[in-house]
N, C-alpha and C positions, 0 to 999 in steps of 0.2 A: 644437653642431656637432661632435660626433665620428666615432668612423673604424667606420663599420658594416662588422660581423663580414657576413661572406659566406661560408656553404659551401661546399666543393670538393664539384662534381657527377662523379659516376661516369659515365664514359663507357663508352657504348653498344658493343657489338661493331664495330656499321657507321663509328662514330667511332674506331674503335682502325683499324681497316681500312684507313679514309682518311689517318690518320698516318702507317699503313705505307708509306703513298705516298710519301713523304720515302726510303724506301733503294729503290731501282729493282732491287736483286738480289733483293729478296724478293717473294713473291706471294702474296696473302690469299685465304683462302675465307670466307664467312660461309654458312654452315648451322645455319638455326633459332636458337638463341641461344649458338651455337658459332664460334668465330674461328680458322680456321688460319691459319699462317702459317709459309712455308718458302722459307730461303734459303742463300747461303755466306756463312761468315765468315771471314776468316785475322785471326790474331792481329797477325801479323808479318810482313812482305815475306817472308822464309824460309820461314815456317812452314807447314804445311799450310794446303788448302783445307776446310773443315769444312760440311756441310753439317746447317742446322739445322732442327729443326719444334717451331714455338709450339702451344700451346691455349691458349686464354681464352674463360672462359665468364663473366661476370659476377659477380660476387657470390663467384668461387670464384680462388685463386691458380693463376698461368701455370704452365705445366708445359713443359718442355723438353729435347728429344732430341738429341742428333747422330746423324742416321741413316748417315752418312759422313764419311769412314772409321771405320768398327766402332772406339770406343775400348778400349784391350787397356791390362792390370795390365802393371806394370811386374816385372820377373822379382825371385822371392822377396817380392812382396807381396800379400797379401788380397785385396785390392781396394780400385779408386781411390778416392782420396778426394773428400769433397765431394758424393757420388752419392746417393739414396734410389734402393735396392733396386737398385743397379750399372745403374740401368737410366735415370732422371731425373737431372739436374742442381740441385745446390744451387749457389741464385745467392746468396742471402739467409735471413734468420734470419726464420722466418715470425712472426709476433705481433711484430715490434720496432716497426713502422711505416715497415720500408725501404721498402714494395711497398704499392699501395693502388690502388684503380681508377680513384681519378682522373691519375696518373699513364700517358703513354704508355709503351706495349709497346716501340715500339719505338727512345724516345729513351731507354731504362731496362734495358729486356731485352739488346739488340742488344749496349751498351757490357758488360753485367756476363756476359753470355756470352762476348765475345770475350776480355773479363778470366781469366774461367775457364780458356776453352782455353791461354790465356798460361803461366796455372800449371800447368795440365797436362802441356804439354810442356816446363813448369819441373820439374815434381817425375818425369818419364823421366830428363831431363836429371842431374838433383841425387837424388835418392831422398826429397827434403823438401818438405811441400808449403808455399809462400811466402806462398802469398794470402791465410794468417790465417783466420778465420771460425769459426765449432761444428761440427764434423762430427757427422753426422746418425748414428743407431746404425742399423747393418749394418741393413734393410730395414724400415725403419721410418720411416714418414712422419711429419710432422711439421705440424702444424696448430694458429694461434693458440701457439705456443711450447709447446705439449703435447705428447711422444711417444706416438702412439695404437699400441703391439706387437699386439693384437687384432686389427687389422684389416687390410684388406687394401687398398689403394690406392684400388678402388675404392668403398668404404665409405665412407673417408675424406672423398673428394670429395662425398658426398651433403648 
């Protein structure tokens, strides 16, 4: 009589959908084998209102936007940190096993996005960014712990 191993089953888009149900500010689409999902987050009673949009597609890592308010460099730097291609959000170190499918979007995404934003308007505040992590090299995505320079984003995801 021992403890039978059981597989963590990857959840379906329409089951990611239905989890979303759990935050009421957000609203999911599924198209085809496609998961949107957009809503607000504020970090902090103070802090802005941010408005976010997920993708999840199966088998492929979420990707995440703040479509509002337009995130702006803080004066005298490069560009933000934590971002692939100033354009996406790094939540996570891809290939580590933070992130996996059978995990929810939105008991997983929601908390490490609004972490994000926290140090964001940490490192406006400070000039330093707090939240630790690898930062990802200037426009280069990051897949299975590999940096792919070759390619273009959307390559990547194929």
């Amino acid at each position: 009589m021992g403890t039978r191993f059981r597989p963590k089953s990857i959840l379906s888009v329409h089951e990611q959908a239905a989890r979303m149900r759990a935050f009421p500010g957000f609203k999911t689409k599924v198209r085809g084998a496609v998961l949107t999902a957009a809503g607000d987050v504020q970090p902090t009673e103070v802090s802005e209102v941010y408005r976010v949009k997920i993708e999840y597609q199966v088998w492929e890592p979420p990707s995440v936007w703040v479509t509002s308010p337009q995130l702006t460099c803080r004066e005298n730097a490069k560009k933000i940190p934590h971002m692939y291609g100033q354009r996406e959000l790094c939540l996570y170190l891809p290939g580590s096993g933070e992130w996996s499918g059978d995990l929810s979007l939105g008991h997983t995404l929601i908390p490490w996005i609004s972490e994000w934003l926290f140090f964001y308007e940490m490192w406006h505040a400070t000039g330093e960014w707090l939240g630790g992590g690898v930062e990802p090299a200037v426009n280069e995505p990051i897949r299975n712990g590999v940096e792919r320079n070759q390619y273009e984003r959307a390559d990547w995801r194929r």
